[in-house]
N, C-alpha and C positions, 0 to 999 in steps of 0.2 A: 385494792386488795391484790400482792403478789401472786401470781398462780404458781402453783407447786404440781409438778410433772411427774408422776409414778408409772408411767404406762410405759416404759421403756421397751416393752417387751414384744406390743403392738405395732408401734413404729422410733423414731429416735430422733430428736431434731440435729439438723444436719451442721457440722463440725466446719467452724468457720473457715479452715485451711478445704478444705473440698470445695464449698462454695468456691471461694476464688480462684480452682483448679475449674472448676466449672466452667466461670464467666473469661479466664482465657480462653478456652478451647474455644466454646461458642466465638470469642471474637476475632482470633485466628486462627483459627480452622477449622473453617466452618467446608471446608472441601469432603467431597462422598470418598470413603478411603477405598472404594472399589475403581474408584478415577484412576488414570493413568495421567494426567496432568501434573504437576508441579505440586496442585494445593491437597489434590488427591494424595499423592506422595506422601505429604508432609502429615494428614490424619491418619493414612495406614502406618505410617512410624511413632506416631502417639498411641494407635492402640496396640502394636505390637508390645510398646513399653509398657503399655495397661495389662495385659499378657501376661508377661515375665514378669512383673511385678505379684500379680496375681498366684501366679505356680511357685512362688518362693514361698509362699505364706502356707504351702501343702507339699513342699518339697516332690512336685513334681514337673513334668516337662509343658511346657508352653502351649506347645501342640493339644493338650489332653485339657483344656479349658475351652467351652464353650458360652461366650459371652450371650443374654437372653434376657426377658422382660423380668426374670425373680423368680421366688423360689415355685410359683405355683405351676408357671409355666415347665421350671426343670424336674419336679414332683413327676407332672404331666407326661415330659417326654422319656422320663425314664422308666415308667409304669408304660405308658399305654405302648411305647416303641417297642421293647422288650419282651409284653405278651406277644404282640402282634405279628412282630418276624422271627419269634421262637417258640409259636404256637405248633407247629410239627412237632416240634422235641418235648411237647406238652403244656398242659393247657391250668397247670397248678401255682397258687402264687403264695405268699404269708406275709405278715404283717401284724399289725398290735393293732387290740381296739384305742389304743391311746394317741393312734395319730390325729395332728394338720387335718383339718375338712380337706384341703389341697389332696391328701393320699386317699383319703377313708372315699370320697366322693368319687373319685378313677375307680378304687377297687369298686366298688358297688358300679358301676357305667360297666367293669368288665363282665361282672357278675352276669349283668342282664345280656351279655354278649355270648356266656357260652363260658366263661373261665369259673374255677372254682379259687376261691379266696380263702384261707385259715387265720382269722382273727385270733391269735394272743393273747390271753390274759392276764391282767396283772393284779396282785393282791393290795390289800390296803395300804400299803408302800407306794404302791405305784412299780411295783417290780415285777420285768416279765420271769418266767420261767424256762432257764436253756435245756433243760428236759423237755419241756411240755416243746420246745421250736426242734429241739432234736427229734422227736418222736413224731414232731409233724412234718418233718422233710420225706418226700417222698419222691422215686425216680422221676416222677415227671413235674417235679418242682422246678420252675423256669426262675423265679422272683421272689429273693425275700427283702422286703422293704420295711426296714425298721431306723425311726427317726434315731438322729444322735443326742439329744438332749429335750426332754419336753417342753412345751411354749407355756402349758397353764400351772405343771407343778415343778417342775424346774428337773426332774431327775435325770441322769444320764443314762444311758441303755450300756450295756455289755459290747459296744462295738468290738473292740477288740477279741475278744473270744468267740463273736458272732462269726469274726472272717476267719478265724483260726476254723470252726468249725465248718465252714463252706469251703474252706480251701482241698479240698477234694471233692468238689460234689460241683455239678454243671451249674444251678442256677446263679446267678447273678444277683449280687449286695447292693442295693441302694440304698444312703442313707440320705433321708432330709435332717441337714445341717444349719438351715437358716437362724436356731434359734444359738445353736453352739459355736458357728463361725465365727473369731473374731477374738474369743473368750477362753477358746478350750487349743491343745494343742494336737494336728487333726493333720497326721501320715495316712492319708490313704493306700500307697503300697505296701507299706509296714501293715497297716491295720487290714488287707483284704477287701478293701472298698473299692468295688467295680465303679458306680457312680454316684454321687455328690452334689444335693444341690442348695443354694443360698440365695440368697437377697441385701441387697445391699443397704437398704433403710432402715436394718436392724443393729447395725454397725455404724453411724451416725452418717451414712452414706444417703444418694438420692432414690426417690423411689421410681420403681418400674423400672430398677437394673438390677442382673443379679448375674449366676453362673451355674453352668452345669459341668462338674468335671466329670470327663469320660476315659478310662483305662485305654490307654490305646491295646490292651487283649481281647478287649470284649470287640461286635459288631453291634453298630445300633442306628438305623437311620433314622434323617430328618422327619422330626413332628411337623415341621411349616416346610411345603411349598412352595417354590419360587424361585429367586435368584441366587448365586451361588457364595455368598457370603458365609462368613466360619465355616470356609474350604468345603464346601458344600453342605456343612453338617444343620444351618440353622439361617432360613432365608429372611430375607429384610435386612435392609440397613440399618449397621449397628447407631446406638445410642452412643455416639464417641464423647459426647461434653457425661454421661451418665455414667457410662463404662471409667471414666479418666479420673470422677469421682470416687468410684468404689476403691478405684488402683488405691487413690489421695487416702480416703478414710482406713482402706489395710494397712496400708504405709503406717498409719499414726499409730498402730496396735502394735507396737513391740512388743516383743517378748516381758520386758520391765513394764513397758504403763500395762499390759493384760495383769500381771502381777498386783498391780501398786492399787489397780482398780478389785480387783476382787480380793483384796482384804480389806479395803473401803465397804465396798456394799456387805460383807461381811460385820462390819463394824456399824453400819445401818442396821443390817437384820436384828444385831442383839440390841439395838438400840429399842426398835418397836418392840418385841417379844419382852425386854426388862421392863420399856413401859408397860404390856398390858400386865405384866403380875405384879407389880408394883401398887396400880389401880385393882386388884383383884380382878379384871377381866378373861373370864374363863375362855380359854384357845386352846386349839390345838394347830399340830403342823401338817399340812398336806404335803404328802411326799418324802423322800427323803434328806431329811436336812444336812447328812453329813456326806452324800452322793449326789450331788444337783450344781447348774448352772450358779454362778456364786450374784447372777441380779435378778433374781426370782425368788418369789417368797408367798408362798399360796399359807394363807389360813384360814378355818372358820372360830366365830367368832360364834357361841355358845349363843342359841336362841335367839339371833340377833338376824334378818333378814337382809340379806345383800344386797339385791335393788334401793331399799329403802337408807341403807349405809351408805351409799354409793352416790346417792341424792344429796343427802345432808352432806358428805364429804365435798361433794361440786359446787353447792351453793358456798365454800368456804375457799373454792377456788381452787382444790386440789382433787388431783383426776389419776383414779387407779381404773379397776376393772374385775370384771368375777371371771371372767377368760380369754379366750380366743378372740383380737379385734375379728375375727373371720366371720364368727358367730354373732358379733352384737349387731347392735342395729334391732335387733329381738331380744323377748328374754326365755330363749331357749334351755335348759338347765344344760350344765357342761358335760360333756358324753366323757370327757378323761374323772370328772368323781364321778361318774355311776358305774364308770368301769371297776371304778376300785371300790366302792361302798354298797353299789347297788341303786338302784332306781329311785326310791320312797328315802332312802335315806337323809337324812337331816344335813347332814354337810354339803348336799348338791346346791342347797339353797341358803346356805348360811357361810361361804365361803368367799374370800378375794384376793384377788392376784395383786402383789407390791410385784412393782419390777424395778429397778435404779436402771443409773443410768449418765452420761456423760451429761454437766451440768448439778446435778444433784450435789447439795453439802450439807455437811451434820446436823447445820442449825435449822434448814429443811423438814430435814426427818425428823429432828428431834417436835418441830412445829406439827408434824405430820402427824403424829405420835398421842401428840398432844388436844389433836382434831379428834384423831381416831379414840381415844380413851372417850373426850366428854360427848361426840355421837355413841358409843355404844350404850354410856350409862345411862343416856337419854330416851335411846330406843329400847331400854330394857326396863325402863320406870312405864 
């Protein structure tokens, strides 16, 4: 039995041109780029070009990338850094109930610190409201942390109008980008985005590498201790065969294949959605479908339990998901639909996340398609 890969969204299997950007470096140069040596040399000029490869892809300067373990670690140091040496200037932050466990878990650790947090609402869209964040900004708002694109319903936030609106007001924009890097086209200067963070496994990249880009306007010190690596912004020795990866897998996301790929998975989504009304299976769409990441596709499936879909979908060898890989391992309900439906509601537990993905082809989905029709009419006899 073929296995069929929908979880794209979770992680990404890694892009055979990266591998073998990989297993060069590993096999020559394998030198500390913090060396003054020859072999040292020769990795600080491989990640410098991992660098500048990287700040083209955000049209910004070299310098303002901090290379780092992913996105949770850059969530991390841009939340907790942030409060912490701009706790003088106040002690206020915002944010959406729809983030990353990665942000919602910092704000809540600030919480019991002393800081005060404004969760965001969003309606059955999954849309925040820039009233309800304008009316919550207040003089001693240090952090507004709001993601660029959601992981479980795919929609994209107001970034743009988000920095348009802070660009007079002191606190400081971070956006978690991990799930939008790669797919969306993402001017931090342009847009008002003080900091920035991603992961590279979400991009057919390795995992435990990612980046945090930081505005060189802002101040914000190192979250790790130690040695003076990324100029002293983030200590440990870099991941140079990891980092050289991520460079490899941005490299391959032109402008054209981001294109040529999201009217693919595009051409998927209507694929599934034609099959279930075609079988009569009653769906709807979580999120919104004409505002969202274009390889995300949250539905629920009318009476139909999700664990139980999700079972019979695996023993056929095809692997989706009802959310966040952050969260599974349990079967927690997903905090982004209760935010939007409410608690007791019926689609917290009768929904699932498609995601595409590099690798994925029509006759895939259309097989996918074909699982997911005769599991639901099954589970609903």
């Amino acid at each position: 039995m073929e296995s069929i890969y929908l979880d794209h969204a979770a992680t990404s299997p890694m892009h055979p041109d990266v591998i073998a950007t990989m297993a060069d470096i590993m096999q020559n140069y394998y030198g500390n780029p913090s060396s003054i040596h020859h072999l040292g040399r020769s990795a600080s000029q491989k990640l410098e070009e991992a660098r500048e490869i990287i700040a083209k892809t955000l049209d910004v300067k070299p310098h303002e990338i901090i290379f780092n373990s992913g996105g949770t670690e850059g969530d991390n140091t841009a939340i907790l850094e942030t409060a912490f040496s701009r706790q003088e200037q106040g002690k206020h932050l915002i944010t959406t109930a729809i983030e990353h466990p990665a942000v919602l878990n910092t704000m809540a650790y600030l919480e019991d610190k002393g800081f005060e947090v404004t969760y965001l609402s969003v309606d059955e869209k999954g849309h925040i409201s820039l009233d309800e964040l304008q009316t919550a900004l207040r003089e001693d708002t240090i952090l507004v942390s709001i993601m660029y694109g959601n992981n479980e319903i795919g929609n994209l936030m107001p970034i743009k109008e988000i920095g348009e609106m802070l660009k007079d007001h002191p606190a400081y924009f971070h956006t978690d980008a991990v799930q939008a890097y790669g797919n969306q086209t993402i001017r931090p200067h342009e847009m008002g985005i003080d900091l920035l963070s991603t992961s590279a496994h979400k991009i057919n990249g390795p995992r435990g590498v990612g980046f945090l880009y930081k505005s060189d306007d802002i101040r914000l010190p190192s979250l790790l201790l130690g040695g003076e690596q990324e100029e002293k912004r983030r200590a440990g020795t870099e991941n140079l065969a990891g980092i050289c990866g991520f460079a490899k897998a941005a490299e391959l996301l032109t402008p054209e294949e981001r294109e040529k790929r999201a009217k693919e998975y595009k051409t998927f989504s209507n694929t599934v959605l034609q099959g279930l009304e075609d079988a009569g299976i009653a769906y709807q769409v979580n999120g919104d479908l004409e505002n969202k990441l274009p390889h995300v596709l949250n539905l629920r499936l009318e009476g139909i339990m999700n664990d139980l879909l999700l079972m019979k979908l695996d023993l056929k060898g095809i692997a989706i998901s009802t959310g966040s890989a952050c969260t599974a391992g349990n079967i927690d309900p997903s905090h982004v639909l209760e935010a939007m439906y409410g608690k007791n509601a019926p689609e917290v537990k009768q929904s699932i996340r498609i995601s595409f993905g590099y690798g994925n082809t029509q006759d895939e989905v259309q097989r996918f398609t074909d699982e997911l029709v005769a599991a639901a009419k099954q589970l609903r006899k």
